[in-house]
C-alpha positions in Angstrom: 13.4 56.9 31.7 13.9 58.6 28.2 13.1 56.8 25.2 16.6 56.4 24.0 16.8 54.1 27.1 13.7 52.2 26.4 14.7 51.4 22.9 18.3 50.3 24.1 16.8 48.0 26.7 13.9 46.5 24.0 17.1 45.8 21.9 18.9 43.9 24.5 15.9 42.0 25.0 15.5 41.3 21.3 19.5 40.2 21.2 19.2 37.8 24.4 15.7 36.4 22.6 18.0 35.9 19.2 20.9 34.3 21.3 18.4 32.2 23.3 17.0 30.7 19.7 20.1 30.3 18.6 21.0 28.5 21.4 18.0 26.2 20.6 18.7 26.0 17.3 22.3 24.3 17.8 21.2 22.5 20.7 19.3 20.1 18.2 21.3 20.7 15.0 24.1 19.0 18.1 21.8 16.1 18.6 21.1 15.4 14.8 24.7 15.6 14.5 25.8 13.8 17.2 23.2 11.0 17.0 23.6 10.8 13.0 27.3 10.0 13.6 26.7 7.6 15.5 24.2 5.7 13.1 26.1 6.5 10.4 28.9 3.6 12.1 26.0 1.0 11.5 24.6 1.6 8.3 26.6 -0.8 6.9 26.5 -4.1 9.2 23.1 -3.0 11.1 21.6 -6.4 11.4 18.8 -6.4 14.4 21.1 -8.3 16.6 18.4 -7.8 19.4 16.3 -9.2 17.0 17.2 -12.8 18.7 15.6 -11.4 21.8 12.8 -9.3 20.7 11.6 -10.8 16.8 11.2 -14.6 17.4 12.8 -17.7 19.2 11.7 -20.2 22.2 12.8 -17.1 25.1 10.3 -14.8 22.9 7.6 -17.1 23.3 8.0 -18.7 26.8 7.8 -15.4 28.3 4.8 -14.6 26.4 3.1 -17.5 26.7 3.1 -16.8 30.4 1.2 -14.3 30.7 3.6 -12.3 32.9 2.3 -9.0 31.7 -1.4 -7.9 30.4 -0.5 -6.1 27.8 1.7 -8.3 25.2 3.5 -5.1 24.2 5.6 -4.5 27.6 7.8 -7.7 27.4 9.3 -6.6 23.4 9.4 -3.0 24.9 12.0 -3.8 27.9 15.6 -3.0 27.5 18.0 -6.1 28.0 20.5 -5.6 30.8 23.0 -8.2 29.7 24.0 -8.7 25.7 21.9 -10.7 23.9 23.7 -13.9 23.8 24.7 -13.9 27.2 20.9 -13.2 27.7 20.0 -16.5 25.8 22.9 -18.5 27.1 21.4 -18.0 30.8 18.0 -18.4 29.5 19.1 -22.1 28.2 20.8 -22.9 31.5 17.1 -22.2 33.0 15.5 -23.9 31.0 17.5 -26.7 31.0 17.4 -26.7 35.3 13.9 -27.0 35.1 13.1 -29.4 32.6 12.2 -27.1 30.4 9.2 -26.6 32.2 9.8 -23.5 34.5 7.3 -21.5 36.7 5.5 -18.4 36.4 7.5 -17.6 39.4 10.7 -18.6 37.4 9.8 -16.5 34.5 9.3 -13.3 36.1 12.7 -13.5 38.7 13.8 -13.9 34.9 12.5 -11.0 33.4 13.1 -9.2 36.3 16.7 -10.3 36.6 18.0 -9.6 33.2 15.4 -6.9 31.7 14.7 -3.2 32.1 11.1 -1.8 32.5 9.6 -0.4 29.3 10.1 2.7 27.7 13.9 3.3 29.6 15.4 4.2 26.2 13.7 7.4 25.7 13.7 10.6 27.1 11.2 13.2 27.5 11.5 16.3 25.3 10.2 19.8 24.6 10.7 20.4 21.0 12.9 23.0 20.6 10.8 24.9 17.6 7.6 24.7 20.2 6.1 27.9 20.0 3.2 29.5 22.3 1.1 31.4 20.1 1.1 29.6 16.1 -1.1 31.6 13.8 -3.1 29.1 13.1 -4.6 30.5 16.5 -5.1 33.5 15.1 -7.7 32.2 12.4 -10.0 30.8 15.1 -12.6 33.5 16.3 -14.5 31.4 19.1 -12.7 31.6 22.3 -13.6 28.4 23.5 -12.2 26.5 20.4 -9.1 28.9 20.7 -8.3 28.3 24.0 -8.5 24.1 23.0 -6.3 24.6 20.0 -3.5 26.1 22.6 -4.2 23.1 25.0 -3.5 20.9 21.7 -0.7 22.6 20.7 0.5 22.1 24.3 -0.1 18.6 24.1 3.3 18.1 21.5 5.0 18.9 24.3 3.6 15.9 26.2 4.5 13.6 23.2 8.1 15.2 22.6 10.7 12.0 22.8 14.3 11.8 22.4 16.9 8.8 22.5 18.9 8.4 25.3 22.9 8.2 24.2 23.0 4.4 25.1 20.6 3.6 22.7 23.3 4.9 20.0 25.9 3.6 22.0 24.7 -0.6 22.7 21.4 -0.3 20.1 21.5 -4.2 20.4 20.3 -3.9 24.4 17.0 -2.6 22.7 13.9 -3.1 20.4 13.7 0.7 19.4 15.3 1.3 16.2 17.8 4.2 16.6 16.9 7.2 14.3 19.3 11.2 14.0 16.3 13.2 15.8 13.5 13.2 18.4 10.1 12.1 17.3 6.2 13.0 18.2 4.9 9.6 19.5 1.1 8.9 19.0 0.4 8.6 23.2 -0.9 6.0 25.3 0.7 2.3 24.9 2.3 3.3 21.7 5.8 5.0 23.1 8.1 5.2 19.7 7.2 6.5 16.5 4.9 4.8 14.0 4.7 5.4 10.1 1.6 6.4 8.5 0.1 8.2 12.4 3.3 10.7 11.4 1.9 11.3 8.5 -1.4 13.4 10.3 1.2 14.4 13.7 3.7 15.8 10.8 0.5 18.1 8.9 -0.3 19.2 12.8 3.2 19.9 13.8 3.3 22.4 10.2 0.2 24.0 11.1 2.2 24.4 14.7 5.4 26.0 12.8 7.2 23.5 14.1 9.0 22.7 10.8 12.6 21.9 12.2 10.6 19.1 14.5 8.4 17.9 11.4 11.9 17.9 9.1 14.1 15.4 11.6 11.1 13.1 11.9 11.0 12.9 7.8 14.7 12.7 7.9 14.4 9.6 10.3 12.2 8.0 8.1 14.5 8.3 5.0 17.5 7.4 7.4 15.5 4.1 8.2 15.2 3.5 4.0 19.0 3.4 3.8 19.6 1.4 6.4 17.3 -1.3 6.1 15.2 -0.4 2.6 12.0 0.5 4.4 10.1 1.8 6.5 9.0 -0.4 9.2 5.1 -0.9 10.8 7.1 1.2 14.0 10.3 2.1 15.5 10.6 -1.3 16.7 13.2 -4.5 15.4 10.0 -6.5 15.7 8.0 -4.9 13.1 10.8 -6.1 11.0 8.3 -8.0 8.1 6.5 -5.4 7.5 5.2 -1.6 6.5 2.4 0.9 6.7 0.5 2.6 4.3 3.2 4.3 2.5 3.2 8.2 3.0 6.8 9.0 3.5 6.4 10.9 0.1 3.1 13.0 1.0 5.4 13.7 4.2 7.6 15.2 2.4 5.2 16.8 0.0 3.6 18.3 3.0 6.7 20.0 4.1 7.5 21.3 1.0 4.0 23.1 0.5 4.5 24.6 4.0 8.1 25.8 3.3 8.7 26.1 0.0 11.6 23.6 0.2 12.1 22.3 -3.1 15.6 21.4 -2.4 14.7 19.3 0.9 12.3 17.0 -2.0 15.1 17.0 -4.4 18.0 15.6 -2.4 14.6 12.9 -0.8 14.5 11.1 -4.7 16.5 8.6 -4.6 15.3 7.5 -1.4 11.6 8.1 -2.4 11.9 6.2 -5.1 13.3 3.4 -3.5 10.3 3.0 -1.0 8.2 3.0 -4.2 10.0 0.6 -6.0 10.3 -2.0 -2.9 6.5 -1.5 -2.6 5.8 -2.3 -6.2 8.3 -5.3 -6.3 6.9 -6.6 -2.7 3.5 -6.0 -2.7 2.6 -6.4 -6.5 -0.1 -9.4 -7.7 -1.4 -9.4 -11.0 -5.1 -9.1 -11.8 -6.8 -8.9 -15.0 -4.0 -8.3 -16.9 -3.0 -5.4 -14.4 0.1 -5.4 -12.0 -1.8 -3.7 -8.4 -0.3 -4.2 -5.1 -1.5 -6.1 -1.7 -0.5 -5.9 1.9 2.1 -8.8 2.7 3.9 -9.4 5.9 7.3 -11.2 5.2 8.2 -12.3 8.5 7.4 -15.9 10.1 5.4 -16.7 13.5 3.2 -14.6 15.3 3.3 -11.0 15.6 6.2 -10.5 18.9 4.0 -7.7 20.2 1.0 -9.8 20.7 3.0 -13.3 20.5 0.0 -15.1 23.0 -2.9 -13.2 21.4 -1.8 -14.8 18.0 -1.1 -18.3 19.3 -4.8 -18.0 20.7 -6.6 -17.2 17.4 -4.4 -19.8 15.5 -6.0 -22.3 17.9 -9.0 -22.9 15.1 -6.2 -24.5 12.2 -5.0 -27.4 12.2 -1.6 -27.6 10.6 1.9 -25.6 11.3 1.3 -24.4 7.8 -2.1 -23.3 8.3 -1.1 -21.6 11.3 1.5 -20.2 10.2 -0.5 -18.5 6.7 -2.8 -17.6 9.9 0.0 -15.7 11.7 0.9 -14.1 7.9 -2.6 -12.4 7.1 -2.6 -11.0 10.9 0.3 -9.4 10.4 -0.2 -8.1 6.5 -4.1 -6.5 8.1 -1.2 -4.9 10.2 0.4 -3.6 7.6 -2.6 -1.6 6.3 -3.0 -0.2 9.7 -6.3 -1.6 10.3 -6.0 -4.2 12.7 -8.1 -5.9 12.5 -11.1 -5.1 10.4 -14.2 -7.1 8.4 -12.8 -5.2 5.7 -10.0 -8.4 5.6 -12.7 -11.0 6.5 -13.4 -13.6 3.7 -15.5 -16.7 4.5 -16.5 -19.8 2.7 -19.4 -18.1 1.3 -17.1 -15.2 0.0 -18.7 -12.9 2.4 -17.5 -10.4 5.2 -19.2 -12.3 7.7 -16.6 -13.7 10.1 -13.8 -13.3 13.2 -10.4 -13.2 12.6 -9.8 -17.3 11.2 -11.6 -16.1 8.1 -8.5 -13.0 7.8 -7.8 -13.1 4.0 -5.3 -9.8 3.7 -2.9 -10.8 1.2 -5.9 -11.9 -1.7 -7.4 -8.4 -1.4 -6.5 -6.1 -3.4 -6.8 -2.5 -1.7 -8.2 0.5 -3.1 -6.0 2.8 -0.3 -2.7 1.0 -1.0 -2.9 1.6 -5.1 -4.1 5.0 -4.3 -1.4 5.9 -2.6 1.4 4.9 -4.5 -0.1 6.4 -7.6 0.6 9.5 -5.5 3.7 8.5 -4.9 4.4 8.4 -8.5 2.5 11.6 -9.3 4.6 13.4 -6.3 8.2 11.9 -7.2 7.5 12.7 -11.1 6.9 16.6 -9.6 9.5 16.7 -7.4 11.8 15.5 -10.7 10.0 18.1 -12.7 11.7 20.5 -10.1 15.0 19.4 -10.3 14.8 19.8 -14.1 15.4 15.6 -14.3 13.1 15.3 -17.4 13.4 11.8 -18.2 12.7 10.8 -14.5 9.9 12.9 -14.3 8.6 11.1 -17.4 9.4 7.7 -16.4 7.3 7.9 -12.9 4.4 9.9 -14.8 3.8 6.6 -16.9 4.1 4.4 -13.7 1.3 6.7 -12.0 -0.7 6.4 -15.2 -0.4 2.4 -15.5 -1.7 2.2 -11.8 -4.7 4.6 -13.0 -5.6 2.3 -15.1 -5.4 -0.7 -12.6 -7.7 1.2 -10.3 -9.8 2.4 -12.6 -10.1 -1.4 -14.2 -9.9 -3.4 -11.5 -11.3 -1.1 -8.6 -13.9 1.2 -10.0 -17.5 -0.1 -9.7 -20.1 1.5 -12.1 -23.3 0.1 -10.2 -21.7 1.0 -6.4 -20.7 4.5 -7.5 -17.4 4.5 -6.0 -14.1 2.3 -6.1 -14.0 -1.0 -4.1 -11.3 -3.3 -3.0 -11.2 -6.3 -5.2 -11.1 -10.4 -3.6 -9.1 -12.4 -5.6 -10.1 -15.5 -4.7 -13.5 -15.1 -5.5 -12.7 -13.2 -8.1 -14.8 -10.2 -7.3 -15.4 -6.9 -6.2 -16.0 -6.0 -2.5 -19.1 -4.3 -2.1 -18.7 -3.6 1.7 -18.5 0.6 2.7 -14.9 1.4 4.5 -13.9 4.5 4.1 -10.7 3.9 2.3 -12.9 3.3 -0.5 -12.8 7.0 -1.5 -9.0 7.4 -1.0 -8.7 8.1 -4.9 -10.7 11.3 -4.3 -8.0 12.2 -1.7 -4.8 11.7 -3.7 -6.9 12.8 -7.1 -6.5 9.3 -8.5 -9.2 9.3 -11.3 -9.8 11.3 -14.3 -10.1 14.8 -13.6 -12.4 15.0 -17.2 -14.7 13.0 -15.0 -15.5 14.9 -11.9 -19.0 15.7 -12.2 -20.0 12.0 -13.1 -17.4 11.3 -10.1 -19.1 13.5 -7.5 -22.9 12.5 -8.1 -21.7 8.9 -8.0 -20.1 9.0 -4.8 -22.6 11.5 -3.1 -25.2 8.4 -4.3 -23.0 5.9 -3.0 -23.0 8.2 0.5 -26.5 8.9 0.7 -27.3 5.4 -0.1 -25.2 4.0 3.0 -26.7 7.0 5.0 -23.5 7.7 6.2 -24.2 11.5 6.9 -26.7 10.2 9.7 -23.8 9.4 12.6 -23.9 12.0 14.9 -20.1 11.2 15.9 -18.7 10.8 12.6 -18.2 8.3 9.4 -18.0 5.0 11.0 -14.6 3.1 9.7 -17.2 0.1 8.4 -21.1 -1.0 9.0 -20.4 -4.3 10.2 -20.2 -4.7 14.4 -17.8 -7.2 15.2 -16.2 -6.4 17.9 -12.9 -5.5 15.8 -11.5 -1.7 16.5 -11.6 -0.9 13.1 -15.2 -2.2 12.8 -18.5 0.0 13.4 -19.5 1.8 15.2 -15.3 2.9 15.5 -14.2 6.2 13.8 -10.5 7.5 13.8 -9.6 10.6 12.3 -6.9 9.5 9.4 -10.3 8.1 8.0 -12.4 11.2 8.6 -9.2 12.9 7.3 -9.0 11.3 3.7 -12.6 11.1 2.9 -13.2 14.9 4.1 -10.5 16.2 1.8 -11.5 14.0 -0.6 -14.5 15.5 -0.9 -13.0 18.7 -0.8 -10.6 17.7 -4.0 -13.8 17.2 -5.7 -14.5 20.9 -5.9 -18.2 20.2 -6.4 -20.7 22.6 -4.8 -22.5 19.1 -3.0 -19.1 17.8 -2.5 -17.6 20.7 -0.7 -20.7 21.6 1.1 -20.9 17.8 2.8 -17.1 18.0 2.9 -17.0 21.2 5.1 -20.0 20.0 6.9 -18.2 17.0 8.0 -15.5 19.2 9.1 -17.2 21.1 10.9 -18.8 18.1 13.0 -16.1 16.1 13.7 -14.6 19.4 15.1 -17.3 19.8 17.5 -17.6 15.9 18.2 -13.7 15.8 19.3 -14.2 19.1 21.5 -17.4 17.6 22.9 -15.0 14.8 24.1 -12.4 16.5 25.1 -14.0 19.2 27.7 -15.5 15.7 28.9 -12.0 14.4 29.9 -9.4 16.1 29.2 -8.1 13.8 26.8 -7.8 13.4 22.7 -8.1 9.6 21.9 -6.8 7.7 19.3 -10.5 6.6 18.2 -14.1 7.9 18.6 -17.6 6.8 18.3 -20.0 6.8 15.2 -22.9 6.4 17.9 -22.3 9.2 19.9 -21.8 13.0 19.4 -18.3 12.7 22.0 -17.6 9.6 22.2 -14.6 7.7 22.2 -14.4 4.4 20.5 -13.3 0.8 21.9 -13.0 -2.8 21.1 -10.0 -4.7 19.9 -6.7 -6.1 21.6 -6.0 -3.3 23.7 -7.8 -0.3 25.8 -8.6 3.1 24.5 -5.7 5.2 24.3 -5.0 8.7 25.0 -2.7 11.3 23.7 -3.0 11.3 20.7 -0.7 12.0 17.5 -3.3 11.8 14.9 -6.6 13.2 16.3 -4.5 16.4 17.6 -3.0 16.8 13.9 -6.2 16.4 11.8 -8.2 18.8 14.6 -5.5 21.4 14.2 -5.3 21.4 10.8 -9.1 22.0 10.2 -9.2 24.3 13.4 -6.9 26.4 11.2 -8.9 25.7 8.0 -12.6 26.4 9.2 -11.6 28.6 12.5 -13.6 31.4 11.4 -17.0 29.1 9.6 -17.1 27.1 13.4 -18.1 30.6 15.3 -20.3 32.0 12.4 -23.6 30.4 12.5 -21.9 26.6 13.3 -23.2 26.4 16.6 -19.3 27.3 17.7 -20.0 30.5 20.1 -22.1 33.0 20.6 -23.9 34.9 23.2 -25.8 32.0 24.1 -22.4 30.2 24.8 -20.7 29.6 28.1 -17.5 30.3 27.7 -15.0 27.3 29.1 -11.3 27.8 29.4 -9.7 24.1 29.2 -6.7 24.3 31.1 -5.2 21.9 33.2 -4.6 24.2 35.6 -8.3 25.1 35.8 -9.7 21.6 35.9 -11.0 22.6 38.8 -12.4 25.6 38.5 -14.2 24.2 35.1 -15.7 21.8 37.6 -17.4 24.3 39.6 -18.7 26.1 37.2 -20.4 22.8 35.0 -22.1 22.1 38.4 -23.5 25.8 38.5 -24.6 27.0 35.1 -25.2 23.1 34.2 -24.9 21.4 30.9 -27.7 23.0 28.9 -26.0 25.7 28.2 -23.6 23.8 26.5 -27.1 21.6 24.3 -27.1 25.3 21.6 -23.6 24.2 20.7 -23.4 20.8 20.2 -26.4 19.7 18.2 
């Protein structure tokens, strides 16, 4: 063939490549468009009428009380097949024909009879912008860690989820809130999107270059804003009462830094601003003469999603009004994302020393929560600055400035060395170690004048807790109760803030431990993976692979978070985890992770053995 022919056939290959993005390309512009439509119809009257079913009343909590499923969470997630009124009207007829006393037996030809099995409203799907090869690839050297960061990047793929039409079409036969685009789920039991995990899954997707998927999960989140004036704990009607840590804004920071988008922060504002402003007028308490903010919940009764588990713990109070403050500070820990922690423990003694009667959420005042929405102000004043809106931008640098000087006033501590949340009812500072309490060094929430003084305080206040001597990671507290977000559990959002935190510092100790950490929690997550296969939503401080547990609910796979942080630094620190990092080598085996060659892995582990793995993961 001449080469006149060979260049005419590589440029019909290029053409049908171009048509075939294209194609992709208005396949989900169609869906956006399509699905925005038809949320657009509800954005004035959307009221939650599935709420009836789903957020409270005596069907929510007969079927619960039950017992009928293991896991809480399935009952809220099944799809009605009958209206919601009709639904209740035959539910009273039952009720009423069996003295109000019906059977387990009853309950379940019930649930069975008029509900769908969980998860019915969503779809699988391959995001369109998926692409084989990302260059963050290119920046890892080791082959072994290479070949993992493709099996990560494969795993969006597995976590891709759209909304089937009849959600759009009869949204009040669900719990899922409808949103314009498909999402990344987290994995496991958690099957619909969740606020703050998309923060980390939205940083891996950008490493991924999968920016048109990253951009219509931000846009869902500000489509949620206008409709219902903020963001909710998850996609579902019974997170209703409350939030998550807010980090819609870094989202959108985030893209912006990847893409160089200033327009896509401009035309956010007005709905950035008013997630800040509902979180400063809902959240705000005032202590020594500063106005900071708390987690609340503003809902009533116990959280729907683990309706029995609730009523169980409330069992210690007395009262329907102590129960019911019980059923509040449950679901404001919630709120933070930590659920449940002895970081929200406050006994009679004023200590952390307790189980979850002694949850005191709302009189805590959190060092994370003011962090972020000073970054929030920061990032909204910048994104004004852009659009040339000076008296905006001036307006939210002096609200970032007055919650400086809240956290420096009311959560710094000189003799700890760090920041610490603050317990109003004892009127003191909370000298317990959570990692949280260096989430001002993440969002640069002190004065920059003071970084030196900053960074030998904190690597004191590190050194003092010894937390550099976990060989899985920083543990999310040092107090074992049996809690998941209490030692020895660590989960990468917290790895994730104190690392860069450390990092922001800029310090030669600070980056050092900073890249150190990096580099070991890395390693720790590959350790666990070529184990099983599997990323997990939380690990072990106690052990160099190990995943974490405790808490309502099993360990769970998948998973949003832990793929985006380990992509992120994969694509950061590629190159230092095969030079000298214990990351490859001649003395390495080299293991391809594929699910395809499970097997064949298999084989080999039982023939070379696992020391030759011991060089790289000391």
């Amino acid at each position: 063939m001449t080469r006149l022919g060979l260049v005419a056939i590589q440029l019909l290959l290029l053409i049908w490549s171009c048509l075939g993005a294209l194609s992709q390309a208005k396949s989900l512009i169609d869906y956006r468009v399509d699905n925005e439509n038809a949320i657009a119809k509800d954005v004035e009257t959307y009221n939650f009428e599935s709420c009836q079913i789903y957020c409270y009343g005596e069907l929510l909590k007969t079927i619960q009380m039950a017992k009928l499923f293991e896991d809480s969470k399935t009952f809220v997630d099944m799809k009605l097949k009958q209206a919601p009124a009709k639904t209740l009207e035959d539910f009273e007829l039952l009720m009423e024909s069996k003295n109000r006393t019906p059977s387990r037996e009853d309950l379940q030809k019930f649930v069975d009879d008029y509900f769908s099995p969980k998860g019915t409203e969503l779809e699988l799907w391959t995001p369109t912008d998926w692409t084989a090869n990302p260059s963050f690839l290119d920046r890892i050297t080791d082959p072994d860690l290479k070949q993992w960061g493709q099996e990560l990047n494969n795993i969006w793929k597995d976590l891709g989820r759209k909304m089937n039409d009849d959600v759009l079409k009869n949204p009040e036969y669900y719990s899922i809130i409808p949103v314009p685009n498909p999402v990344i789920i987290p994995g496991g039991r958690f099957i619909e999107f969740y606020y703050w995990d998309s923060y980390w899954i939205i940083r891996g997707l950008l490493h991924s270059e999968m920016q048109d998927t990253a951009r219509g999960m931000i846009e869902n989140f500000m489509s949620i804003v206008q409709r219902i004036g903020f963001i909710p704990n998850g996609g579902r009607v019974y997170y209703w009462g409350r939030s998550q840590p807010p980090l819609l804004t870094g989202m959108v920071k985030s893209y912006v830094d990847f893409t160089n988008d200033d327009l896509f922060a401009i035309n956010a504002l007005e709905v950035l601003e008013h997630e800040f402003e509902y979180f400063v007028n809902n959240h705000s308490v005032q202590v020594k003469g500063h106005n900071l903010a708390v987690y609340r919940d503003s809902s009533t009764g116990p959280r729907p999603e683990s309706y029995r588990e609730d009523v169980e713990t409330a069992e210690n109070f007395d009262t329907p009004e102590a129960k019911e403050d019980h059923y509040s500070e449950l679901k404001s820990a919630a709120e933070s994302g930590m659920d449940f922690s002895s970081r929200w423990f406050i006994n009679e003694n004023g200590t952390n020393v307790g189980n979850l009667s002694h949850l005191r959420t709302r009189s805590i005042v959190p060092v994370d929560l003011n962090s972020f929405l000073y970054w929030n102000a920061k990032l909204i004043a910048e994104f004004h600055a852009k659009a040339g809106n000076v008296d905006k931008m001036t307006e939210y640098e002096k609200k970032a400035q007055t919650l400086l000087q809240g956290i420096q006033d009311v959560l710094w501590n000189e003799e700890a060395g760090c920041w610490l949340d603050y317990d109003m009812i004892n009127e003191k500072p909370r000298d317990y170690f959570v990692p949280t309490n260096l989430a001002p060094l993440f969002v640069k929430a002190y004065n920059i004048s003071d970084t030196e003084k900053i960074s030998a305080s904190v690597l004191s206040y590190i050194e003092k807790n010894k937390l550099d001597t976990f060989p899985g990671g920083v543990p999310n507290t040092l107090y074992h109760t049996g809690e998941q977000w209490d030692f020895p559990n660590v989960w990468a959002p917290m790895q994730y803030i104190v690392v860069e935190g450390l990092a922001n510092l800029n310090t030669p100790a600070a980056k050092e431990l900073s890249k150190k950490w990096a580099l070991r929690w890395v390693k720790s997550n590959f350790k666990a993976y070529t184990d099983n296969f599997h990323m997990y939503e939380k690990y072990n401080a106690e052990e160099f692979g190990g995943h974490g547990g405790g808490g309502e609910y099993g360990v769970q796979t998948g998973f949003g978070w832990s793929n985006g942080v380990i992509i992120e630094w994969l694509s950061k620190h590629g190159r230092e985890l095969s030079e000298g990092s214990g990351g490859g080598g001649a003395g390495t085996t080299k293991r391809l992770i594929s699910v395809v060659g499970v097997a064949a892995v298999t084989i080999v582990a039982l023939i070379a053995g696992r020391v030759l793995w011991k060089s790289w993961f000391k």
